[in-house]
C-alpha positions as CSV (number, residue, x, y, z in Angstrom):
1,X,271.8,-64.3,172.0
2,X,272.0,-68.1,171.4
3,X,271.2,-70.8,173.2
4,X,272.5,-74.3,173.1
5,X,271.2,-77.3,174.9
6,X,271.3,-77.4,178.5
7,X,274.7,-79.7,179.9
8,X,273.6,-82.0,182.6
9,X,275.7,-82.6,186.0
10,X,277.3,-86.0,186.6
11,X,274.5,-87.9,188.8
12,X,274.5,-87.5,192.6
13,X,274.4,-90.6,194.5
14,X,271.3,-91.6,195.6
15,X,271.6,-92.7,199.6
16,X,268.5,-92.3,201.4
17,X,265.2,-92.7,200.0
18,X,261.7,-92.2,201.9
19,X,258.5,-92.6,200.4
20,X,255.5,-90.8,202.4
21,X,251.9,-91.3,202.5
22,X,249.0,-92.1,204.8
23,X,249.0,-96.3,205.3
24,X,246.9,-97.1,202.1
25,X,247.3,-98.6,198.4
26,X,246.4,-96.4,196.5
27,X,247.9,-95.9,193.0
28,X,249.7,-93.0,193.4
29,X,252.6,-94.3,196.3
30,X,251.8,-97.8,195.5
31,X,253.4,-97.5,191.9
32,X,256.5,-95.6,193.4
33,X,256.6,-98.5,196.4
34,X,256.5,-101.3,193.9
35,X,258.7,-100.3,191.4
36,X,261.3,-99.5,194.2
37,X,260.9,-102.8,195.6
38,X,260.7,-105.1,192.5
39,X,263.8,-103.2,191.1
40,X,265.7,-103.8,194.7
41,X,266.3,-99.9,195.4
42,X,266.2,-99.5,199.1
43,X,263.8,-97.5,200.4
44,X,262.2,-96.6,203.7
45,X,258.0,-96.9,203.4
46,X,257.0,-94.1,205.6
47,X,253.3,-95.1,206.1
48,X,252.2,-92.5,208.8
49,X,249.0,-90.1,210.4
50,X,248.1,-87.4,208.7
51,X,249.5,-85.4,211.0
52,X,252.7,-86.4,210.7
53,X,252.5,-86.3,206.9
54,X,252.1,-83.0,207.0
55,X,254.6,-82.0,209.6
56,X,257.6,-83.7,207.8
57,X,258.2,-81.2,205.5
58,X,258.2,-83.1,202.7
59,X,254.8,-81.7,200.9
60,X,255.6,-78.6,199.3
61,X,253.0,-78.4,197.1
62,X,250.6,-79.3,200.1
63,X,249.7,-82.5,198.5
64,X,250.8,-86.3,199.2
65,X,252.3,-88.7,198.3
66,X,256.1,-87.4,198.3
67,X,259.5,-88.9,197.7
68,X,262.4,-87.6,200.0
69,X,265.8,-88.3,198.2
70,X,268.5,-87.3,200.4
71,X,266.6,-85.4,202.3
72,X,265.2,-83.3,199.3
73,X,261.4,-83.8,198.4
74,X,260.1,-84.9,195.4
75,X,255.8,-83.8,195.4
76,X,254.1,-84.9,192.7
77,X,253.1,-88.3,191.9
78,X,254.3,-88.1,188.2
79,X,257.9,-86.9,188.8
80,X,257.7,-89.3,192.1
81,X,256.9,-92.0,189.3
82,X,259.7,-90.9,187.0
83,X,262.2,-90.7,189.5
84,X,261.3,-93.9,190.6
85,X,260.9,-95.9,187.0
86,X,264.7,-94.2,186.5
87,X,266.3,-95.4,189.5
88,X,264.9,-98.7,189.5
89,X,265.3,-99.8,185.7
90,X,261.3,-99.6,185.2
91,X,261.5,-96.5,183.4
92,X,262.0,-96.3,179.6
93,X,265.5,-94.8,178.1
94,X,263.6,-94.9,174.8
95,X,262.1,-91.4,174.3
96,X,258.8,-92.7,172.9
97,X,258.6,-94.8,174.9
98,X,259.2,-92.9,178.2
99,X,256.6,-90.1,176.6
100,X,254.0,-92.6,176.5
101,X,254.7,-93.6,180.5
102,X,254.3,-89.7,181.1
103,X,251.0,-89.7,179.1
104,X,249.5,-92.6,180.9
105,X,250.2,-90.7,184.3
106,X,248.9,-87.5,183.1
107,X,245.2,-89.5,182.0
108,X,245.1,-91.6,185.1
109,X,246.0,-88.0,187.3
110,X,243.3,-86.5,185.7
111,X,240.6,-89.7,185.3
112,X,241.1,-89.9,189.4
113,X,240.4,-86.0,189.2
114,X,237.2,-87.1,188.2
115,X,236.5,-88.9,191.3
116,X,237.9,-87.0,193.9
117,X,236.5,-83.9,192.7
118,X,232.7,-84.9,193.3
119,X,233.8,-87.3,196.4
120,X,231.9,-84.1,198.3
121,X,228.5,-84.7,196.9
122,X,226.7,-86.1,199.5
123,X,223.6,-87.3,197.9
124,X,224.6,-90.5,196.5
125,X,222.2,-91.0,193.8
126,X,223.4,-87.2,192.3
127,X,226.9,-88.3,193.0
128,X,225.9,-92.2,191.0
129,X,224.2,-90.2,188.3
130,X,226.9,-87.2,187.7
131,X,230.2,-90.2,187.8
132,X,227.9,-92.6,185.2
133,X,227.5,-89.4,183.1
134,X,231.2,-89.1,182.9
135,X,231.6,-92.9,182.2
136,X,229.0,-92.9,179.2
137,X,230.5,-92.7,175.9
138,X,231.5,-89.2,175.1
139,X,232.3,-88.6,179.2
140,X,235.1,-86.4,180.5
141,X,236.1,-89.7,182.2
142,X,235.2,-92.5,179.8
143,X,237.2,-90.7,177.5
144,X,240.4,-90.5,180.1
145,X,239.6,-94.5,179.9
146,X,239.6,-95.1,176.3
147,X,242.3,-93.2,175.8
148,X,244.5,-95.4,178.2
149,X,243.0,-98.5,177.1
150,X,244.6,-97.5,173.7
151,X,248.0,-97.7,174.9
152,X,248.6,-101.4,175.3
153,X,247.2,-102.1,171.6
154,X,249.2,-99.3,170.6
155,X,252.8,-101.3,171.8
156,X,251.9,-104.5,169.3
157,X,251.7,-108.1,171.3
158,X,253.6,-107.1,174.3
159,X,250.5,-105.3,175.6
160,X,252.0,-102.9,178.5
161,X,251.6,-99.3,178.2
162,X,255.1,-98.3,176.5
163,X,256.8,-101.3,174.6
164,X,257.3,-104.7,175.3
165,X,258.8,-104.3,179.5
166,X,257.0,-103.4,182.6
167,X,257.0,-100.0,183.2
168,X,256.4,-98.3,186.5
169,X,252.9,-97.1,184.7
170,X,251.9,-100.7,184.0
171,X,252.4,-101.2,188.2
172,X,250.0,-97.7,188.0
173,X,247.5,-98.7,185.9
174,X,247.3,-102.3,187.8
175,X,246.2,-100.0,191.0
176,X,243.9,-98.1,189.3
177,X,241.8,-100.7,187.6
178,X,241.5,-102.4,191.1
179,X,240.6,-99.3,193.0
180,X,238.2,-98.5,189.5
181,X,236.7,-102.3,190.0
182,X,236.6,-103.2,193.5
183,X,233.3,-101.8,193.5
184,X,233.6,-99.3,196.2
185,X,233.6,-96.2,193.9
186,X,229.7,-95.0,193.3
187,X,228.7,-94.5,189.9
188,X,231.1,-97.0,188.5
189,X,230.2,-100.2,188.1
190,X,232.8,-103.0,188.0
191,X,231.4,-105.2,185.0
192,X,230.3,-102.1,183.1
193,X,234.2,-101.1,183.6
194,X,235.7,-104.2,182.2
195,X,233.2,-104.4,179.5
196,X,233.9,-100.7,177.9
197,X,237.5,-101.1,178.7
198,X,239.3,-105.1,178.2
199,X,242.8,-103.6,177.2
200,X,242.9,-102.3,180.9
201,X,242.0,-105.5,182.2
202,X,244.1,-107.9,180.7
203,X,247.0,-105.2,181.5
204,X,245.7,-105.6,184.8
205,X,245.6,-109.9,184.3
206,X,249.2,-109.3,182.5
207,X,250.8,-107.4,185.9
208,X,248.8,-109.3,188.3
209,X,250.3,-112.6,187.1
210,X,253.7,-111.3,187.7
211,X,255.4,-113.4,190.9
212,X,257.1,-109.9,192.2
213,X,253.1,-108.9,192.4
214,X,251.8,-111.8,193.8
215,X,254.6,-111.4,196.6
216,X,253.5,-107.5,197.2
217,X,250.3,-108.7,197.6
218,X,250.8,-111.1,200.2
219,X,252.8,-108.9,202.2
220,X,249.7,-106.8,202.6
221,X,246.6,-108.6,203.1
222,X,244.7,-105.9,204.5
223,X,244.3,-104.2,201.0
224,X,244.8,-107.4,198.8
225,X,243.1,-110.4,200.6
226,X,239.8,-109.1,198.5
227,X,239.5,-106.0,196.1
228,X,240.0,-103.4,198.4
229,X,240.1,-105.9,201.1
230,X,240.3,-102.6,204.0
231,X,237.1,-101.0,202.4
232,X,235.2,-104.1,202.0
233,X,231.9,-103.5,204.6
234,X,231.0,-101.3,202.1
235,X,230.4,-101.9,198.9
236,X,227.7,-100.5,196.6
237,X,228.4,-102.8,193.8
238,X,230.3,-106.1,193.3
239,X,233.7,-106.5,192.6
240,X,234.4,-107.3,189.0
241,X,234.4,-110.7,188.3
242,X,237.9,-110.3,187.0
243,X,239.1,-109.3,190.3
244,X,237.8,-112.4,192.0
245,X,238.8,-115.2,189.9
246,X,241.2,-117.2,190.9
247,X,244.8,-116.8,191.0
248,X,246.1,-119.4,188.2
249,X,249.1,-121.7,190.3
């Protein structure tokens, strides 16, 4: 038997798109909102209970975020990404390029892994002393970090994580590093962050003094008015200094 390369289908038109997830910022939907928004794709931001999230259908894999194209769901934050990136020009045709988007969503999937899956220790000095752990050199997680704050030196001057244009895993990345640095994550502190990791942060400085940012921003003050502005009673550490400094006019 022999095979041959798959042959594609002609497009189908793309005419309704819905992105779902609880009303929050994080990374993972806020990459796919701002990439459809900056690259002018319509989209409806369905920012809904929990209970409606996961009566819509739309979360086959019993996770969320999810993208509903034509009434078709798209379930993980990756392909959500991809799909995303394509359709709204902030995905790479280049395929070393578009490799290296993938690779940054696989480390930051799996350095939020790290998080999430000791977010149930309830003793906060075990769960302070098991996340530094991971963020001392040689760390499931630090390593996740260097490895991602390889990837703008890796793309010469232009300092984004594939080439020389924004990709929808620069818009990722931005997230993360403010979710990382707001403070509000025990066992990672901010300054100890941007000190082990300054590629990350001046990707962050470099997306964060976009104007189509700035704009997203102001449209939601309740998570952008301070690091994290919704969480901000609570705070085991400071935000990173970088986070706070002003906003060059």
């Amino acid at each position: 038997t022999q095979f041959s390369p798959q042959s594609y289908q002609e497009q189908q038109p793309v005419s309704k798109i819905k992105v779902w997830a609880p009303n929050t910022s994080f990374w993972r939907p806020e990459c796919v909102r701002m990439s459809l928004l900056l690259g002018g794709v319509p989209f409806e931001d369905m920012r809904v209970s929990y209970k409606e999230l996961y009566s819509a259908g739309v979360l086959p894999f019993g996770t969320y975020p999810a993208l509903e194209v034509n009434g078709r769901p798209i379930n993980q934050t990756q392909a959500m990404a991809a799909f995303a990136g394509k359709l709204s020009g902030f995905y790479p045709s280049d395929f070393w390029q578009a490799a290296k988007v993938d690779e940054a969503f696989a480390a930051l999937t799996d350095a939020t892994f790290c998080i999430t899956n000791t977010q149930g220790i309830k003793d906060l000095d075990m769960k302070a002393n098991i996340r530094a752990d991971m963020m001392s050199p040689g760390g499931k997680l630090h390593n996740l970090l260097s490895g991602l704050n390889c990837l703008p030196a890796q793309t010469g001057r232009g300092g984004f994580c594939a080439g020389t244009s924004v990709t929808v895993a620069d818009f990722a990345v931005w997230r993360f590093v403010i979710w990382m640095c707001s403070g509000i994550v025990v066992g990672v502190e901010p300054e100890h962050f941007a000190q082990c990791f300054p590629e990350l942060v001046r990707l962050y400085q470099r997306i964060e003094a976009l104007p189509g940012v700035q704009d997203w921003k102001r449209r939601y003050p309740e998570f952008y008015a301070s690091p994290e502005a919704s969480w901000k009673s609570w705070r085991p550490y400071p935000p990173a200094s970088f986070l706070t400094a002003p906003f060059p006019k």
